[in-house]
C-alpha positions in Angstrom: 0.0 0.0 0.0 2.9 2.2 0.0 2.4 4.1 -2.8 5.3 6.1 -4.2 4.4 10.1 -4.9 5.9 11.0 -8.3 5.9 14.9 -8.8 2.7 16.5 -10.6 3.7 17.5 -13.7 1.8 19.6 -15.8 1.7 17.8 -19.4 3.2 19.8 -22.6 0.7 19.4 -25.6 2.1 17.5 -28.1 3.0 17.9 -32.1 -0.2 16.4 -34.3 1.0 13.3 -35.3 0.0 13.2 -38.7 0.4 9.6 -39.7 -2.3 8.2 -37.2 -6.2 9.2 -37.0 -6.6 11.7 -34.7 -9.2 14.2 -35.5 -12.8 13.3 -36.9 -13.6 14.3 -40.2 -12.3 17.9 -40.6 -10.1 18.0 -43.0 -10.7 20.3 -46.0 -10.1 17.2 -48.9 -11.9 18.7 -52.3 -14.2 16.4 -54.2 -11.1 14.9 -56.2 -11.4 13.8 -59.7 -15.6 13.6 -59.6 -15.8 17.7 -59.1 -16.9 18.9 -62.6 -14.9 21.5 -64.3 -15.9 24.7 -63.1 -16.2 27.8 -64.9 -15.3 30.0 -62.7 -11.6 29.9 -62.1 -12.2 32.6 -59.3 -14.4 30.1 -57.0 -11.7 27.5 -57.0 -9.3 30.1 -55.8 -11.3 31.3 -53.6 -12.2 27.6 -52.0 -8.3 27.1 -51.9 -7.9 30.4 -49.9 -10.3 29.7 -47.2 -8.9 26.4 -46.8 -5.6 27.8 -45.6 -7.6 29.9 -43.2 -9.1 27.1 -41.8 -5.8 25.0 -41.5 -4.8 28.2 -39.5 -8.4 28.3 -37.7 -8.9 31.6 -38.4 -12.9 30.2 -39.8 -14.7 33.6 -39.8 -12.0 34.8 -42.5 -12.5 31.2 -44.2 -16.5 31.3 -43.9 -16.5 34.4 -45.6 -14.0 32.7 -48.7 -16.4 29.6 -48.8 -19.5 32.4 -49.0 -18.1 34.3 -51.4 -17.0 31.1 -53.9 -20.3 29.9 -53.5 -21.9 33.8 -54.8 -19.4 32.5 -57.5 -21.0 28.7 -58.1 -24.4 27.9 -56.1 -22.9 23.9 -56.9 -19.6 24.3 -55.6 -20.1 20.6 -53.1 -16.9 21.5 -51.7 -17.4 25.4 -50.5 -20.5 24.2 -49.0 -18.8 21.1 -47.4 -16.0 23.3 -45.9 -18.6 26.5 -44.7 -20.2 23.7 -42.6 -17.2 22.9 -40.9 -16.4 26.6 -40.6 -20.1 26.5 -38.8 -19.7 23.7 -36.7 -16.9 24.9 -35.3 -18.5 27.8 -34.4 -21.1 25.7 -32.5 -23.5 27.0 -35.1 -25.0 23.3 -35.9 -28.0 24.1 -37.8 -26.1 26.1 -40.4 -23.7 23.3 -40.3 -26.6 20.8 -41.0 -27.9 23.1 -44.0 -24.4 23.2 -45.8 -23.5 19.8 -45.6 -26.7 18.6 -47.0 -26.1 21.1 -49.8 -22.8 19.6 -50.6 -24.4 16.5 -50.4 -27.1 17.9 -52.7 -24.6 18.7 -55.4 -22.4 15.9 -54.8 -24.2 12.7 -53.8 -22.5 9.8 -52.2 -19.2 12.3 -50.9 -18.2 10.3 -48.0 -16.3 13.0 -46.3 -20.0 15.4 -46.4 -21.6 12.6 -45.1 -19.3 12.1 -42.2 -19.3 15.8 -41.2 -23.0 15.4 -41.5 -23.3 13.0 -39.2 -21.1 14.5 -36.9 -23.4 17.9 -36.6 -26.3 15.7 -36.5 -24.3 13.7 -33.4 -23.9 17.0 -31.8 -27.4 17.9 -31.3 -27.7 14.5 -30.2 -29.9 13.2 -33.7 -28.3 9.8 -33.0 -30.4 7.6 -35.2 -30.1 10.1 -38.4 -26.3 10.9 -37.4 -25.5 6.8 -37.5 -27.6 6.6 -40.8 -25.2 8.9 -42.2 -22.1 7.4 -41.1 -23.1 4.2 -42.6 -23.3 5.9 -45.5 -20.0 7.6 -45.6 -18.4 4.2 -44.9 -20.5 2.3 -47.6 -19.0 5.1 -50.2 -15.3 4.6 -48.4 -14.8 1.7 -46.0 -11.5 2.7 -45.1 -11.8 5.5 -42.5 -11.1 4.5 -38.7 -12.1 7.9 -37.0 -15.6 7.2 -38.9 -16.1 3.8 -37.8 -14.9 5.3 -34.5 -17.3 7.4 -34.2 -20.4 5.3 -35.1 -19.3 3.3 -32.7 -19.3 6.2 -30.2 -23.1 6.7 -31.7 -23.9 3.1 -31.1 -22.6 3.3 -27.7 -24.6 6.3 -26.6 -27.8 4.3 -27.9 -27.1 1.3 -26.1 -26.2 -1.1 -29.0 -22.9 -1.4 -27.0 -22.5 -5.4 -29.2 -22.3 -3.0 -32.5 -20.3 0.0 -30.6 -17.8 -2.9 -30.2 -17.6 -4.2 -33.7 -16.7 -0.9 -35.1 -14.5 0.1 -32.6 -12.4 -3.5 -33.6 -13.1 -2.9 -37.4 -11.2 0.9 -36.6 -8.3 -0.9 -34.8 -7.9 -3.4 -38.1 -8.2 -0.7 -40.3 -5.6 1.4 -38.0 -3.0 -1.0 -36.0 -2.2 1.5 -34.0 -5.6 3.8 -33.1 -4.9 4.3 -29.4 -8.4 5.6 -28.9 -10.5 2.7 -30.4 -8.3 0.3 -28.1 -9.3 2.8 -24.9 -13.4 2.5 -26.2 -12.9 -1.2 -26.5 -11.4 -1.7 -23.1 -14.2 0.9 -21.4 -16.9 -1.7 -23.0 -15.6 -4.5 -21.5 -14.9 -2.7 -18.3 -18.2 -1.7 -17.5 -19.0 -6.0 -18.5 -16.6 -6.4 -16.1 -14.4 -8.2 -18.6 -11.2 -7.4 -16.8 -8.3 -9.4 -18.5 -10.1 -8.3 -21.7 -10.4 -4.6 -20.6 -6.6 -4.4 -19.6 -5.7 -5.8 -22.6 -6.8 -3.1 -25.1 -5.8 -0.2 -22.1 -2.4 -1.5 -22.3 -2.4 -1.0 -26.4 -3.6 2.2 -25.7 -1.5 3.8 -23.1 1.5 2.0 -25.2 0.4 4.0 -28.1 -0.2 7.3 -26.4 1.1 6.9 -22.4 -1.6 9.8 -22.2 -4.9 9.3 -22.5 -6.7 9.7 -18.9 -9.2 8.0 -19.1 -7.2 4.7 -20.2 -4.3 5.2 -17.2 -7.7 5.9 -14.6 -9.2 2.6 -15.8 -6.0 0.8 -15.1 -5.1 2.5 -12.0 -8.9 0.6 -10.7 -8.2 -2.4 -12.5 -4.6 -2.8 -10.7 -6.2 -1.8 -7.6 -9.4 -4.8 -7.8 -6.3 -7.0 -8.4 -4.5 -6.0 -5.6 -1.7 -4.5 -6.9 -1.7 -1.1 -4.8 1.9 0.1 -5.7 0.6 -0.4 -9.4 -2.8 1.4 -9.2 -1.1 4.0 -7.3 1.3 4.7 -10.3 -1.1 5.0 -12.7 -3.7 7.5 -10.5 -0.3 9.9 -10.0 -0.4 10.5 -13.9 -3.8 11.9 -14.0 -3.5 13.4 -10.7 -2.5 16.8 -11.8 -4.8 17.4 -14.2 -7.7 20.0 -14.7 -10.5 17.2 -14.7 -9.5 13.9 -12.7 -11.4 11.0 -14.5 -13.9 9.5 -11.8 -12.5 6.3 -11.5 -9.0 7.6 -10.2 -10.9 10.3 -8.3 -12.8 7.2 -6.2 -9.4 4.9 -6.4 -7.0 8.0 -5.2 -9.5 8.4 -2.4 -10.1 4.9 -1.5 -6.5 4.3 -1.6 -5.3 7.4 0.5 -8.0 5.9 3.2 -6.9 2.6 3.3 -2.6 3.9 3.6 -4.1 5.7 6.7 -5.7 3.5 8.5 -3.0 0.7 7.9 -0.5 2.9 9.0 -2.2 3.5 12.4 -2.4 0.3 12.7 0.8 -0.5 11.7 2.2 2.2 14.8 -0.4 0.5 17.5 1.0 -2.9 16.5 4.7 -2.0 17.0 3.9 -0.6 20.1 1.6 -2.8 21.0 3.3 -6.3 20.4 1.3 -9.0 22.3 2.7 -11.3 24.8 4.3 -13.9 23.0 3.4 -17.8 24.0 6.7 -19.9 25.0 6.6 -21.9 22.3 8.5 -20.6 19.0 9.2 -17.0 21.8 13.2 -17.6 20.6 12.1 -16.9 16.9 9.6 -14.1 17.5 11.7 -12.2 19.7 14.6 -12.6 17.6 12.5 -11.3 15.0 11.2 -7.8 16.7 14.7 -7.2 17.1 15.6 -7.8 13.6 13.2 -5.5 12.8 13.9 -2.6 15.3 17.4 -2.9 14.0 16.4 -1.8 10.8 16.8 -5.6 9.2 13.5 -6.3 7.4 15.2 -9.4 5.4 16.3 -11.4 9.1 13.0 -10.4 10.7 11.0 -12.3 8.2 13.4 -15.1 8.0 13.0 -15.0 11.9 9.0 -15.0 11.9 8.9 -17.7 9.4 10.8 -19.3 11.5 8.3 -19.1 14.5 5.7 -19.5 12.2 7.0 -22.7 11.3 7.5 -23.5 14.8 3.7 -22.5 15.7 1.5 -22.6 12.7 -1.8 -21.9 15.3 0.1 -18.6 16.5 -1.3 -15.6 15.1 1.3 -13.1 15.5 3.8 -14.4 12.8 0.7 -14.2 9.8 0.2 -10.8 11.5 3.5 -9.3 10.8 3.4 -11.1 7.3 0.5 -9.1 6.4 1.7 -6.1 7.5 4.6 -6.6 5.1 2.9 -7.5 2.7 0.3 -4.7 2.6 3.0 -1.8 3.1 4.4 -3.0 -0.1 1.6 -2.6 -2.0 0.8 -6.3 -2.4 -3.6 -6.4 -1.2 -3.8 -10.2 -2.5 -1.3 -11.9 0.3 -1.9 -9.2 2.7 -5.6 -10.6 2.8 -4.3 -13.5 2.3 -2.4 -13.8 6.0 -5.0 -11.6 7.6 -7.7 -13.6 6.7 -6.2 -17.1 8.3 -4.9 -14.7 11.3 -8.8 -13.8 11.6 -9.5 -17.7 11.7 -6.8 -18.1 14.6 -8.0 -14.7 16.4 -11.5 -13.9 15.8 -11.8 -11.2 18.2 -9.1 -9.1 16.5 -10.5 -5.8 16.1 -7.4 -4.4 14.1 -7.4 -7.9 11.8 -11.0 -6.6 10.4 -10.3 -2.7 10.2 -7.4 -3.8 8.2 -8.9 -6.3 6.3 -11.6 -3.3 5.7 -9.2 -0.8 4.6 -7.8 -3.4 1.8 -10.9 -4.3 0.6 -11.6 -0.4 0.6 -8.5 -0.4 -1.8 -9.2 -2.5 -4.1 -12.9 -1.3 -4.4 -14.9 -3.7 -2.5 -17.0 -2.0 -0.7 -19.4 -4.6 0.2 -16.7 -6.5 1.6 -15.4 -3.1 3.3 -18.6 -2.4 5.1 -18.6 -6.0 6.2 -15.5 -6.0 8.2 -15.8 -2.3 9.4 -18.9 -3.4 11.4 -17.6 -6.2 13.0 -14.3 -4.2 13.7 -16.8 -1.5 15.2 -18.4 -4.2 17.1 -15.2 -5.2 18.5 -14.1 -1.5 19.7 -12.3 -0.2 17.2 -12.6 3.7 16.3 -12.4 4.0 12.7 -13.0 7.6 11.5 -16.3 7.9 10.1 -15.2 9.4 6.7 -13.6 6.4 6.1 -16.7 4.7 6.0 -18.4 6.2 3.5 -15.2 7.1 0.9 -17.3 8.5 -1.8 -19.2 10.5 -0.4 
């Protein structure tokens, strides 16, 4: 449970990378070799001018470009395409909606109008028309992730969380290395409490982009369910800084902090504390509590193993293990020894606020709230706040 405090670091944005799919659908593409010849050389430059503007996203000055080559050609697909982006980003959606089903007016079938389309229509949250017109975009051109991407984001929204998946794995073979379909894909099967499956794709993603939030937060609750504390704590220190904490490492930061506390009171009580020792296997233990107040961790275990081995019905021993265990992070053994100390010393108050404060941890709050109460029932004074960590 000792979980090491990197420094906060406040995170540089980084370069576009331009070889993966980032962005979702606003790029400024013309109509290619289908765009008829156009009369009017004039709209064409005009189109080209207000494309620079909106690589620059300066859109007012690139709206007013796209308006003025369309005063030039009332079919220009492509000036109306790109004054619906210049709309949309200007939260503008019904405008948006009215130029891109111009463009699509005057160019049927363009998969990149169809896509915006459906993103405006996403945006005022027409899901049903929006993923009608993705389909359609990707029945024109199969081969755009960030469009199966985001039909899958429409599916999900809906509830059709079988088809969110299937796009979202159809985006990752399409694109190897699309960091956020593997973070969508490992959310679904979080939530179905899939958890090998879930780790899985978080792993691809965080490899691909060590910073997506939601992805390391995810983990950091995953690691901590497994009982690896030391992990869960790494990952929750990389989000920990940020302007918006993702929920889960909010709760797991929380839950975590909690449970250090309380095993660390603990932890002082028993060293100052330590029970009278039976006379059997006393040699070992007492050889051992002076390993350890020496400062030599490695000859006090070897010694408590040894009076373990000596005693295997002796609590005390398992007790120490536990503690070692859990201030290294590792929940799984620590429960593990606590748990057959609890069977040799039921009335062990500490054993079950500790046991509480693991299962706390590693987000078993059932199981928390079980061994709380009977820790309260045997006298012990857990702070109330503790009880109730998300509150």
């Amino acid at each position: 449970m000792a979980i090491r405090r990197r420094p906060v670091m406040q995170k540089k944005p980084k370069p576009p990378d331009e070889t993966k799919p980032t962005g979702i659908f606003t790029g400024t593409a013309q109509a290619g070799p289908a765009r008829p010849q156009r009369a009017h050389a004039l709209a064409e430059e005009l189109l080209a001018r207000g494309c620079l503007y909106i690589q620059n996203q300066v859109f007012d000055e690139a709206a007013r470009e796209f308006r003025k080559a369309i005063k030039m050609d009332e079919t220009y697909a492509e000036a109306y395409n790109n004054l619906g982006l210049c709309l949309l980003y200007a939260n503008k959606i019904d405008e948006a909606i009215e130029n891109f089903q111009l463009a699509l007016q005057y160019f049927p079938n363009w998969h990149l109008a169809q896509a915006n389309l459906a993103l405006a229509l996403q945006r005022v949250n027409r899901l049903e028309e929006a993923a009608d017109c993705y389909q359609r975009s990707l029945q024109a051109k199969k081969n755009q992730p960030t469009v199966w991407l985001a039909l899958g984001d429409v599916y999900s929204v809906m509830g059709h969380t079988d088809d969110a998946l299937n796009t979202y794995r159809t985006a990752v073979e399409l694109s190897p290395r699309y960091d956020l379909a593997y973070q969508r894909i490992g959310m679904i099967e979080a939530r179905r409490n899939n958890i090998d499956e879930a780790e899985a794709n978080l792993r691809k993603a965080i490899a691909i982009d060590p910073d997506l939030p939601d992805a390391l937060a995810v983990l950091g609750a995953i690691c901590a369910r497994r009982g690896l504390l030391q992990e869960a704590g790494d990952f929750f220190a990389q989000v920990e800084g940020l302007e918006k904490v993702p929920a889960p490492a909010q709760k797991g930061i929380q839950r975590l902090e909690i449970a250090r506390s309380g095993l660390l009171r603990a932890f002082d009580e028993w060293k100052t504390n330590v029970p009278e020792t039976p006379s059997r296997a006393v040699c070992w233990y007492n050889l051992g509590l002076a390993q350890f107040k020496a400062n030599n961790e490695s000859g006090a275990r070897e010694a408590f193993q040894n009076a373990a081995d000596a005693q295997p019905d002796w609590p005390e021993p398992i007790i120490w293990f536990g503690f070692f265990a859990a201030m290294e992070g590792d929940a799984v053994n620590a429960r593990k020894y606590w748990d057959q100390a609890v069977q040799l010393e039921p009335d062990n108050g500490m054993l079950r606020e500790q046991l509480g404060y693991l299962a706390l941890a590693m987000g078993l709050q059932k199981e928390a709230d079980a061994h709380f109460k009977e820790a309260l029932r045997l006298g012990r004074d857990i702070p109330k706040e503790d009880l109730k960590p998300d509150a």
